[in-house]
C-alpha positions as CSV (number, residue, x, y, z in Angstrom):
1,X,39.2,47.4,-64.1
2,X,37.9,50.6,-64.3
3,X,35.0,49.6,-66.5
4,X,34.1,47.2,-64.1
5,X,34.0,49.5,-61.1
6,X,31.5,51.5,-63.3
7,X,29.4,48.7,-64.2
8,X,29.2,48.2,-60.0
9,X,28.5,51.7,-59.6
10,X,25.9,52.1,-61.9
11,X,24.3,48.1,-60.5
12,X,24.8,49.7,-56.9
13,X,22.3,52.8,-58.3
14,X,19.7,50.9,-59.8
15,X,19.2,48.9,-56.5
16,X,19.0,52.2,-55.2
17,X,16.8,53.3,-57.4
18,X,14.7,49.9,-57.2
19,X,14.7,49.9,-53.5
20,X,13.7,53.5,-53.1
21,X,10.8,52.7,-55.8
22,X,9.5,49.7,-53.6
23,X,9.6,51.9,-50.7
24,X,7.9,54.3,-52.1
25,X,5.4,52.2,-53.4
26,X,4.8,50.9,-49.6
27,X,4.7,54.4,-48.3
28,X,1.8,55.2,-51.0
29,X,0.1,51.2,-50.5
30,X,-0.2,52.1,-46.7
31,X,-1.1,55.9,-47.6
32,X,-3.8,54.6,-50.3
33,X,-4.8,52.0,-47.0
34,X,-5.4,54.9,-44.7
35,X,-7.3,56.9,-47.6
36,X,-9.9,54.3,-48.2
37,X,-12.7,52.2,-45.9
38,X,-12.5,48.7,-46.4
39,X,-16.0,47.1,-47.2
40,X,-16.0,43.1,-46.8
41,X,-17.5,40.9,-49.8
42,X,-18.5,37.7,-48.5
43,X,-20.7,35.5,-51.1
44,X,-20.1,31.9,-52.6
45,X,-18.7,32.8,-56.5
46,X,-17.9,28.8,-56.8
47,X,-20.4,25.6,-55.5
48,X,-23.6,24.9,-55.3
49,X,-24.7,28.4,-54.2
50,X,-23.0,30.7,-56.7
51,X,-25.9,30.8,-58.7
52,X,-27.6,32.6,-56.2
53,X,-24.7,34.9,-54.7
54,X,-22.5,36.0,-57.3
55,X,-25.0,38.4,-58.4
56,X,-25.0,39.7,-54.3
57,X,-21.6,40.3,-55.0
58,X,-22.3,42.2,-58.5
59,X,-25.1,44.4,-56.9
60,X,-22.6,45.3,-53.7
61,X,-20.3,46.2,-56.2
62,X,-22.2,48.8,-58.2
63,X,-23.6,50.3,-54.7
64,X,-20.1,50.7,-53.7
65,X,-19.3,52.7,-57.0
66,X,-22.3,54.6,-56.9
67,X,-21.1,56.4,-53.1
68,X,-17.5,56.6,-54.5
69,X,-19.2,58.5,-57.4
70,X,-20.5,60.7,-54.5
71,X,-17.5,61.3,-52.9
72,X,-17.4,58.3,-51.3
73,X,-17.9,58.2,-47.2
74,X,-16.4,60.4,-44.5
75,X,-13.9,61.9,-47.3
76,X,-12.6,58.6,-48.1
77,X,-13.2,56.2,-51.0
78,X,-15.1,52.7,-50.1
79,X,-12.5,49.5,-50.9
80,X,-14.2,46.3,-51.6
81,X,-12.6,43.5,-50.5
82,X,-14.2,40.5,-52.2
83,X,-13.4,36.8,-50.9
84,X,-14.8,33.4,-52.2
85,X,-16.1,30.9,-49.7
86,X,-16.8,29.2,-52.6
87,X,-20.4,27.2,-51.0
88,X,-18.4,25.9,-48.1
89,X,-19.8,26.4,-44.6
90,X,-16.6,26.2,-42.4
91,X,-14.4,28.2,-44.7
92,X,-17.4,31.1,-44.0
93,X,-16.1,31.4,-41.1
94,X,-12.2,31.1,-41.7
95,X,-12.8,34.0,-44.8
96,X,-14.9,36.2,-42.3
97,X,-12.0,36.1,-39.8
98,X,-9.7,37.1,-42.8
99,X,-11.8,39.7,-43.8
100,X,-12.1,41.3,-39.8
101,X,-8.6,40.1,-38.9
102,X,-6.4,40.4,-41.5
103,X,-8.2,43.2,-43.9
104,X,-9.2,45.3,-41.4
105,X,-13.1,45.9,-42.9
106,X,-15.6,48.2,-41.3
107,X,-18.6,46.0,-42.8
108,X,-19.2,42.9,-44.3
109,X,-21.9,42.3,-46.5
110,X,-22.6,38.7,-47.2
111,X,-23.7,35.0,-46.8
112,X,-27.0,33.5,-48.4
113,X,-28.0,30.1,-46.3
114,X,-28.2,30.3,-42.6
115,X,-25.6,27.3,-42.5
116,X,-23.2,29.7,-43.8
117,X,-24.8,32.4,-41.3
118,X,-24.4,31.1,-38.2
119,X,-21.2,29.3,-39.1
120,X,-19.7,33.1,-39.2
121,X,-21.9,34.6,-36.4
122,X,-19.2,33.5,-33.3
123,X,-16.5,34.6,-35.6
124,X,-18.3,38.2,-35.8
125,X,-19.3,38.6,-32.2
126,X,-16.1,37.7,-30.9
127,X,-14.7,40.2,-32.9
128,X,-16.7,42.9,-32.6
129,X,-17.8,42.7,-36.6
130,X,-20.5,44.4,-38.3
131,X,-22.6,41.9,-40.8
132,X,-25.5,42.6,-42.9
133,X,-27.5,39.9,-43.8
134,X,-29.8,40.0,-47.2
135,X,-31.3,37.0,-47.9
136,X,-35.3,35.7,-46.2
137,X,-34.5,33.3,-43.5
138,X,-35.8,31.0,-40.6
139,X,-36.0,34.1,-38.0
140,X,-35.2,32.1,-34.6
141,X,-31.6,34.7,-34.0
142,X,-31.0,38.0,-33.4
143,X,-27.5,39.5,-32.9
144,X,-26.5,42.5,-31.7
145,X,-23.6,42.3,-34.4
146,X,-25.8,41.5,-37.4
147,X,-28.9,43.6,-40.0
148,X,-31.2,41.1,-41.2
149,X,-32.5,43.3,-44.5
150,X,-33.9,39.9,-45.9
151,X,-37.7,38.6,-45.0
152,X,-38.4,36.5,-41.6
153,X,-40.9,34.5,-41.5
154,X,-44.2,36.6,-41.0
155,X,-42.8,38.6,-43.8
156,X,-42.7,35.9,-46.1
157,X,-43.3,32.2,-45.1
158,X,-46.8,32.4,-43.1
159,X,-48.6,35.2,-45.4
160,X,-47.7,32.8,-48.3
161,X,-49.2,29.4,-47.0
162,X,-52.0,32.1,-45.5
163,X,-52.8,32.7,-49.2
164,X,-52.5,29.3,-50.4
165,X,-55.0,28.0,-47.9
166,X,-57.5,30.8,-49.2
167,X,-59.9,30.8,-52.0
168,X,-57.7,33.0,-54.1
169,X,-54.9,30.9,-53.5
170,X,-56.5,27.5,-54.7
171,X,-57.9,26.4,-50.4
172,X,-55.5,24.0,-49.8
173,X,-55.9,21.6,-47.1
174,X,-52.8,19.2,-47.5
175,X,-49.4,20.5,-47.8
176,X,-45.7,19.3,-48.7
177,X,-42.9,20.8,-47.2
178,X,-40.0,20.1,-49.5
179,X,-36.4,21.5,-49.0
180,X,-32.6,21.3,-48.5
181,X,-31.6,19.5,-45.7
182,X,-30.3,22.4,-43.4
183,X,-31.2,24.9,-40.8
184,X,-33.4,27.7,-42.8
185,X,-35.8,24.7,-44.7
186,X,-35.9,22.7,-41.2
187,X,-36.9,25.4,-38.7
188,X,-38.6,27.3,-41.3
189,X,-41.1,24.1,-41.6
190,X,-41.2,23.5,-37.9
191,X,-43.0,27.0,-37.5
192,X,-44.8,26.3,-40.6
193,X,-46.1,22.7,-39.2
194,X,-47.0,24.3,-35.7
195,X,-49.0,27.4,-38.2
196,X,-51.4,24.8,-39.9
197,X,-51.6,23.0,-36.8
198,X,-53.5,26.3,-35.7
199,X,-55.1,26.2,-38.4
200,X,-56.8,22.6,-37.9
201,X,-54.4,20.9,-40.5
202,X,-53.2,17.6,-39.1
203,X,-49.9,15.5,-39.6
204,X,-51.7,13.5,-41.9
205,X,-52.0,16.1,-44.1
206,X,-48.8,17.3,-43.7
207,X,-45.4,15.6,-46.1
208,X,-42.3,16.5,-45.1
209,X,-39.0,16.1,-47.7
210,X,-35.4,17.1,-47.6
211,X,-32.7,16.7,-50.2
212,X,-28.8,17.5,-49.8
213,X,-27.6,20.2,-51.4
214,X,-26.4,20.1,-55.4
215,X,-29.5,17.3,-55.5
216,X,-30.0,16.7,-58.6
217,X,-32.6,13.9,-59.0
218,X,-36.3,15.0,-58.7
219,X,-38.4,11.9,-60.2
220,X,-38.8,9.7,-57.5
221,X,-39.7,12.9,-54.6
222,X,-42.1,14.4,-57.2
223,X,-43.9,11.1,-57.6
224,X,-44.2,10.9,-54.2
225,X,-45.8,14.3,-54.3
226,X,-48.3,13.5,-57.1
227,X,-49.2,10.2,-54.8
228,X,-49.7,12.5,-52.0
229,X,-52.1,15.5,-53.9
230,X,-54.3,12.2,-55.2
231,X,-56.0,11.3,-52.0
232,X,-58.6,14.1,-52.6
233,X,-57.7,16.8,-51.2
234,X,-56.5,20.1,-52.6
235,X,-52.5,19.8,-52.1
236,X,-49.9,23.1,-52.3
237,X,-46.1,22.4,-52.3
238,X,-44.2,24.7,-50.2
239,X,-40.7,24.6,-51.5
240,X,-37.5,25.9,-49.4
241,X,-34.9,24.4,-51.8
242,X,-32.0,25.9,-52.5
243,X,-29.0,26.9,-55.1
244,X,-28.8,25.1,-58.0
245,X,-30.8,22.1,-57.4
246,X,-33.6,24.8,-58.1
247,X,-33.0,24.2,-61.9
248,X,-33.4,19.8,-62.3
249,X,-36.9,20.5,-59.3
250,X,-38.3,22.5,-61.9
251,X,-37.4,21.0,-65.0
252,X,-39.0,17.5,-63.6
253,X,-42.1,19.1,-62.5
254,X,-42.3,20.4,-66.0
255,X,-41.5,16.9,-66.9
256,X,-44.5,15.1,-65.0
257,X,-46.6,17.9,-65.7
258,X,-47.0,19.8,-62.4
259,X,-49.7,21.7,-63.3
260,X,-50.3,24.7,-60.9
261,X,-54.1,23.9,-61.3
262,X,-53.0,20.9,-60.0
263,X,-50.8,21.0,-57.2
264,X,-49.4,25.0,-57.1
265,X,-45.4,25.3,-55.8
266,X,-44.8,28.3,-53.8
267,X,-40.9,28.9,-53.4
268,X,-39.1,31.0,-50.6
269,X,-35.3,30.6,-52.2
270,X,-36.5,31.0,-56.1
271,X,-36.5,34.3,-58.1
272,X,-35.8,35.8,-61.4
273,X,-31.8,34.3,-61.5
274,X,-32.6,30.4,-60.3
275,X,-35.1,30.6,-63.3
276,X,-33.3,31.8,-65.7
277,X,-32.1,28.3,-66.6
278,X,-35.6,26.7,-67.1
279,X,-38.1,26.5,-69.4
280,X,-40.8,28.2,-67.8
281,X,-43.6,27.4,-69.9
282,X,-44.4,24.5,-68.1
283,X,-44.1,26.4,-64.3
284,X,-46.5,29.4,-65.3
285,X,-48.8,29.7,-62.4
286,X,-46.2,28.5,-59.8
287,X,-45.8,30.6,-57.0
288,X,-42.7,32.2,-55.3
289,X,-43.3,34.9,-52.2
290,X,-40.7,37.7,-51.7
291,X,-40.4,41.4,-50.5
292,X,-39.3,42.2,-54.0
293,X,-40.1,41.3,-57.8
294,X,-38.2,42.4,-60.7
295,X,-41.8,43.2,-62.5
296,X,-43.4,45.8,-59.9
297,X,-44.1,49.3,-61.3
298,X,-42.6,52.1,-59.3
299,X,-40.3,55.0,-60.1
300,X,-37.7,53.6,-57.7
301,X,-37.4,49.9,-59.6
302,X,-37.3,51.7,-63.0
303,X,-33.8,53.5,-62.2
304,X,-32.7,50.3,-60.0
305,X,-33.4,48.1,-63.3
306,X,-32.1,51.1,-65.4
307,X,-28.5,51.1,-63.1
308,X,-28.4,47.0,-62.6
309,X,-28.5,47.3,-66.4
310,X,-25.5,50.0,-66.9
311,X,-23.6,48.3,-64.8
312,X,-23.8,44.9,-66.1
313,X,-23.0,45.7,-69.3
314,X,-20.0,48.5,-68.4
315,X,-18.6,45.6,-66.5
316,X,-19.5,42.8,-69.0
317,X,-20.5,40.6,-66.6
318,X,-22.5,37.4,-67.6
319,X,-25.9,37.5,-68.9
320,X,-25.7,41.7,-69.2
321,X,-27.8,41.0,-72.4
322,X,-30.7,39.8,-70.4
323,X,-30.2,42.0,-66.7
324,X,-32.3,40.4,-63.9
325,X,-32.7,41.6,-60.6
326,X,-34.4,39.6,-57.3
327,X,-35.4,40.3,-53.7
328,X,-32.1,39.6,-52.2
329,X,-30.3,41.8,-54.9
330,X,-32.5,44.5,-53.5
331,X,-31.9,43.4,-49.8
332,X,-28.3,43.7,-50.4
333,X,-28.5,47.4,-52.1
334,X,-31.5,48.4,-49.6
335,X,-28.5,47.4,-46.8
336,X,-25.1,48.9,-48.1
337,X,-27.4,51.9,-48.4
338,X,-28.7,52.2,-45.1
339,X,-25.0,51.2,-43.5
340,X,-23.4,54.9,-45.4
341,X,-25.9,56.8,-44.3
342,X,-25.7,55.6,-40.7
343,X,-21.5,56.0,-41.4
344,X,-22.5,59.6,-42.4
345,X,-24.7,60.4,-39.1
346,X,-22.1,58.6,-36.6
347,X,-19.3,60.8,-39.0
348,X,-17.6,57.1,-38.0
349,X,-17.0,53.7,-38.9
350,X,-16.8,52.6,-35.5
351,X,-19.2,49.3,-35.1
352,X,-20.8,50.2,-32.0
353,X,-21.6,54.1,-33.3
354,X,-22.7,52.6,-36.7
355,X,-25.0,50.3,-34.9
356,X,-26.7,52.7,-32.7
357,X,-27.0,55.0,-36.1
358,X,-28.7,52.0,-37.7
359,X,-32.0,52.4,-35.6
360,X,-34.7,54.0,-37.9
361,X,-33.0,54.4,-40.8
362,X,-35.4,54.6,-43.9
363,X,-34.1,54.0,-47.7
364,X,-37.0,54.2,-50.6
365,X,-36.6,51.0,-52.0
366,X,-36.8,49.6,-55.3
367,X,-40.2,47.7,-54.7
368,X,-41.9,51.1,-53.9
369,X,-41.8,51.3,-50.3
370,X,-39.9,53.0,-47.6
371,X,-37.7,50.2,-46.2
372,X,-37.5,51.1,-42.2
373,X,-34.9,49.6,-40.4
374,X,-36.3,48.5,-37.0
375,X,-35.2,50.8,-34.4
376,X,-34.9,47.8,-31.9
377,X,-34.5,44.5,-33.8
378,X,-32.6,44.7,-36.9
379,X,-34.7,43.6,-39.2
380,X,-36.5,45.6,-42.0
381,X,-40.1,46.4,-41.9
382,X,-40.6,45.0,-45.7
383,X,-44.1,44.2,-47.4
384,X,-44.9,41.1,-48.9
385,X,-45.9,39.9,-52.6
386,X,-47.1,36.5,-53.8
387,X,-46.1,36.7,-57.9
388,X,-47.2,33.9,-60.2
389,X,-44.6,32.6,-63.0
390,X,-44.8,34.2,-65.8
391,X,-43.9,32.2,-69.6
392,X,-41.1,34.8,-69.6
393,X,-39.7,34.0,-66.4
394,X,-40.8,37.0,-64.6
395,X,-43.4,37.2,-62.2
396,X,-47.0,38.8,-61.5
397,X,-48.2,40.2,-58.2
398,X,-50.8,38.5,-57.3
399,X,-51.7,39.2,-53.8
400,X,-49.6,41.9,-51.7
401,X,-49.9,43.2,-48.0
402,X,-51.6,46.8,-47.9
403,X,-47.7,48.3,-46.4
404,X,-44.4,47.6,-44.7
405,X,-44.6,44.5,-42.4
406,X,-42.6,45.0,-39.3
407,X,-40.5,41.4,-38.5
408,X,-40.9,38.9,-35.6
409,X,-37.5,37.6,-34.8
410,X,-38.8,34.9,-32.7
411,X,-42.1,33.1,-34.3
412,X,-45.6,33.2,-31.7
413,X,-46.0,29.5,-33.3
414,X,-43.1,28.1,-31.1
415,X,-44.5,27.9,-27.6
416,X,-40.1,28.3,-26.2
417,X,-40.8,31.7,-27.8
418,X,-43.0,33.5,-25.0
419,X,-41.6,36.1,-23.2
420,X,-38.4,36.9,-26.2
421,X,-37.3,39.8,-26.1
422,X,-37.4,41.6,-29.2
423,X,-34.2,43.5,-29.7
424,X,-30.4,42.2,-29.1
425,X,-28.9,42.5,-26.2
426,X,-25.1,42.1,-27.1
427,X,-25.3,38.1,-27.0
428,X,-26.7,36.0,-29.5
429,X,-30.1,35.0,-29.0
430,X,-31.2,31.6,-31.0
């Protein structure tokens, strides 16, 4: 008997021990909660777009080490909190509510199509969220609750038929518009059908094409397109596809022998990553236009090659033997970077503070410039370069604008346009 009263005893003490452990450890979780500022990671690492995001993800990442390496913000230590909406537009929206409701972030940095946009814009304006935005897209929105640090149109989409439609650029006079069926390709093309209308370029000279995303099958639509650039005059494909159907496009126009002497391709959602899948022998002369290219020469894109490179191979992600970076991965870094130091001047993380604190912010970024943050519309003022494809997979510059490029929101080619204001005021605009 008495050993058995001992054997209780000492069971009674461990679950005293256990329990004082767990609440310990809940005293030091909510502690350790209080101690850091929760950042929101919202990119597709699964689907048809995680060959585009996941390195968004990566980059944000090694930003948020490098300020923790600094001290971190306001005293405290930044706390990713990374979430999968795995290429799925609604649950964009159910993660971003997690992420604001539930996690408690002061920022999210995320999304890549504008489906996946504007399927967690309601979500972030009802609740007061801050998102930043790094990819090019349609324009046609601005939000008071949103930074747009990717291209709009002017900054990307028009200077790049501009140049296609000029000597230099081959004087084309018919053009396809090929893309993924949803909103960035569509709109996108319905300011750049009402541009070469200003231009004197009919409908007749004018193929439009869509494909669903994770398309696959390329034959038949580049046939089409080879029909089309036979009638005699000079033809350019302007390609919005995007995610992984990237990869079968430009293996079949390797395929059929798309020649860019022939019939040049300039993409909007293609960089260094979607190529590294391809053969791009076949695609030298090809086109893509961005705000960013892994090849420029500066001072600033040697040490952001130099860290992307540390980094990937510290945390053995894929690929660290062959490190590329792209336009949005410099979006992305360009915006983390601007959001601490407009933390830093509001000394707070409060949204409204932060957003106000936004307005002028400069960053030098990795393509050489001084990024600008617009102090009215939330978009970057960003140049522009046209690179060819390279046999390596990298990209020349072959045409650039002379500076920074300040962003138009709402396009002068859409006639609703007129009289748009250009700055949010607190409700979406689209």
């Amino acid at each position: 008997m008495s050993q058995r009263r001992t054997f209780i005893k000492r069971i009674s003490t461990l679950a005293g021990a256990i329990a004082l452990s767990g609440g310990l450890g809940l005293a030091s979780t909510s502690v350790l909660a209080q101690n850091t500022i929760k950042v929101g990671v919202l990119h597709s690492l699964s689907g048809t777009m995680a060959i585009s995001e996941t390195v968004l993800k990566d980059v944000t990442l090694m930003a948020i080490e490098e300020i923790n390496a600094k001290g971190g913000l306001l005293g405290k230590k930044l706390e990713p909190v990374v979430v999968d909406p795995a290429s799925n537009w609604p649950l964009f929206a159910e993660k971003g509510r997690q992420l604001l409701s539930q996690d408690k972030v002061a920022v999210t940095f995320g999304c890549w199509t504008s489906v996946s946009r504007k399927s967690v814009l309601p979500v972030y304006e009802e609740l007061n969220g801050l998102l930043f935005y790094p990819v090019q897209y349609e324009g046609e929105e601005l939000s008071k609750n949103v930074f747009y640090t990717g291209a709009a149109p002017n900054q990307q989409a028009i200077p790049a038929v501009e140049y296609l439609m000029s000597k230099d650029g081959g004087s084309a006079k018919r053009f396809v518009l090929l893309g993924t069926d949803y909103v960035y390709p569509r709109t996108t093309n319905k300011i750049l059908r009402a541009f070469l209308h200003s231009k004197g370029i009919t409908d007749a000279d004018i193929m439009e094409e869509y494909t669903p995303f994770g398309h696959s099958d390329y034959q038949t639509i580049i046939g089409k397109i080879k029909k089309f650039a036979g009638e005699g005059k000079k033809t350019a494909v302007v390609s919005t596809i995007n995610g992984d159907s990237n990869v079968p496009f430009y293996k079949e126009l390797g395929n059929q022998g798309l020649k860019a002497t022939d019939v040049p391709v300039v993409a909007f959602s293609v960089g260094e990553e979607e190529l590294r899948g391809v053969d791009t022998k076949p695609l030298v002369g090809h086109l893509a236009a961005w705000n960013y290219f892994m090849s420029i020469k500066s001072p600033a894109n040697d040490e952001f090659k130099k860290k992307w490179a540390a980094y990937a191979k510290k945390m053995k992600l894929p690929n660290a033997d062959k490190p590329l970076t792209n336009d949005p991965m410099e979006a992305a870094y360009i915006g983390i970077n601007m959001w601490a130091q407009a933390v830093t001047k509001a000394k707070t993380t409060d949204v409204d503070k932060v957003i106000a604190a936004m307005a002028g912010q400069t960053f030098k970024a990795p393509s050489g410039i001084v990024s600008t943050m617009d102090p009215k519309n939330h978009h970057l003022h960003k140049a522009v370069f046209i690179g060819e494809v390279k046999a390596d997979g990298q990209f020349n510059v072959v045409w650039k604008t002379p500076g920074p490029v300040k962003a138009m929101p709402w396009s002068p080619y859409i006639p609703e346009n007129k009289g748009k204001k250009d700055e949010p005021d607190g409700k979406t605009k689209i």
